[in-house]
N, C-alpha and C positions, 0 to 999 in steps of 0.2 A: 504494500500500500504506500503510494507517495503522499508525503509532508501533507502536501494539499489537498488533500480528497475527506479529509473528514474537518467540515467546516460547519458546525449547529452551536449556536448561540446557547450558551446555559441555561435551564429553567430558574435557576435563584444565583442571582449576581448582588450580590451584597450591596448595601446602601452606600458605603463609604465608596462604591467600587462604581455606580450609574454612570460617571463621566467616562469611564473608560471607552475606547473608540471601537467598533464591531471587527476592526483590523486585527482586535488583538484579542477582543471577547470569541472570534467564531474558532480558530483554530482551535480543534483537541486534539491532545497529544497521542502519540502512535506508541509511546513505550508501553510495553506490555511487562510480565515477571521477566519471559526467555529474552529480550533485547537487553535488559538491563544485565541478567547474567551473561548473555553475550559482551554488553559494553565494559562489565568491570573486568573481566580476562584480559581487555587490551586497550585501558584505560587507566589511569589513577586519577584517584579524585582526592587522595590525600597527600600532605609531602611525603610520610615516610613509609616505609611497607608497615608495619609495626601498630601504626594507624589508620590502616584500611577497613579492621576489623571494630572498629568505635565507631563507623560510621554505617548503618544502612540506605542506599539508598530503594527507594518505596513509585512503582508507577501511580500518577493522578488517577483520581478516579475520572468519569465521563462529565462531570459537574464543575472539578480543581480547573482554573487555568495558572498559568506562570506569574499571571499578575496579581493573585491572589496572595496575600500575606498574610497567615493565620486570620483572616476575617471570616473564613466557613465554620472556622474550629480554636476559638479563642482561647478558650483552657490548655491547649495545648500548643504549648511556644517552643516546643523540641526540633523544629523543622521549620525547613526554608525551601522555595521553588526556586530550581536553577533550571539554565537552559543547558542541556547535554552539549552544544559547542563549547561553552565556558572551558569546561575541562577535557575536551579531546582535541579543540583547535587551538586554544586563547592558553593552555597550561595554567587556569585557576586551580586551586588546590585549598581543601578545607584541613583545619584550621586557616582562616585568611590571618593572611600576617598582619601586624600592629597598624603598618600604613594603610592598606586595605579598610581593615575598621573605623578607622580614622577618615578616611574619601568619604566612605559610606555612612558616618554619622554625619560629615560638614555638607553635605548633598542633603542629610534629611531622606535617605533611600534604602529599603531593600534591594540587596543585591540583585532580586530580577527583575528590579526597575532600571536598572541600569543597562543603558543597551550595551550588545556584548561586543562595540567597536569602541566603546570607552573604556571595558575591562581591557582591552587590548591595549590601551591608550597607557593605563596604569601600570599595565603590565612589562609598555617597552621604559617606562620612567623610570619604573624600581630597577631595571636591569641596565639602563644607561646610568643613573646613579650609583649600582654595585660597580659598572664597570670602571668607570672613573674614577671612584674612592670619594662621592661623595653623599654627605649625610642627606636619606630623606627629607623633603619638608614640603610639610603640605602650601607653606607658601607661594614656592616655585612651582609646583605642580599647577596650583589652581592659578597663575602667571599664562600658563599655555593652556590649560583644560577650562572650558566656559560652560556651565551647563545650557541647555538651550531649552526651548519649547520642540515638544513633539513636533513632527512635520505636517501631519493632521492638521495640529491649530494653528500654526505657521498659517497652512494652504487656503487652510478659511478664514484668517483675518486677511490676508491677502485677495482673498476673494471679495470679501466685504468692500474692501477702500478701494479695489482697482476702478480705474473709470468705467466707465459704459460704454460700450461701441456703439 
């Protein structure tokens, strides 16, 4: 089954969650039990082998999307939605290191609000800052990194003010 082919809008999308765009409400996810055991044989999703076994990871049900942070299941704050590229394309790895935590609190975001070209973004900073010898700071990071408006609202405020043909 491609990416694309399973696109039904949730029957309960949380109140905090209404604004969300149907770009990102209809996708449901394709991981099943057998992909994810196929994914962690040729995947890590933690830094060390040691800590592979601290972490499970669990497919969504047909209701979860990514955008969702503990808002269907409040009492339980043990888990986070990640996108399966993060950790086989981008090299994220859980535990997220101090700076990671740190982006992600000065953003005000969960990690799968964050699009995964910005973990990417983070990911060549921490690795241009090792290479060089110098100390993280979220200073200089947030220097080059801007957060922006979705492209969604972008496209329709841009749509609103453009003139009239």
């Amino acid at each position: 089954m491609a990416r694309g082919d399973v696109n039904i809008r949730p029957s309960t999308v949380p109140e905090d969650m209404d604004w969300v765009d149907d770009l990102v409400l209809l996708p449901q996810s394709v991981m099943d039990e057998e992909l994810i055991a196929k994914f962690r044989e040729s995947h890590a999703v933690c830094g060390t082998v040691s800590e592979e076994s601290q972490y499970e990871l669990v497919p969504p049900n047909s209701e979860e999307r990514v955008c969702y942070y503990n808002l269907l299941y409040p009492e339980e704050r043990h888990f986070i939605y990640m996108y399966e590229c993060l950790f086989s394309k981008l090299g994220v790895r859980v535990p997220f290191t101090q700076f990671e935590q740190d982006v992600l609190y000065e953003c005000r975001v969960a990690p799968s609000q964050l699009h995964p070209n910005s973990w990417g973004f983070m990911k060549a900073f921490q690795t241009a800052c090792w290479y060089l010898h110098l100390d993280l700071s979220l200073r200089a990071f947030f220097y080059f990194f801007h957060l922006t408006q979705p492209f969604f609202l972008s496209k329709e405020i841009s749509m609103v003010f453009s003139p009239s043909s």
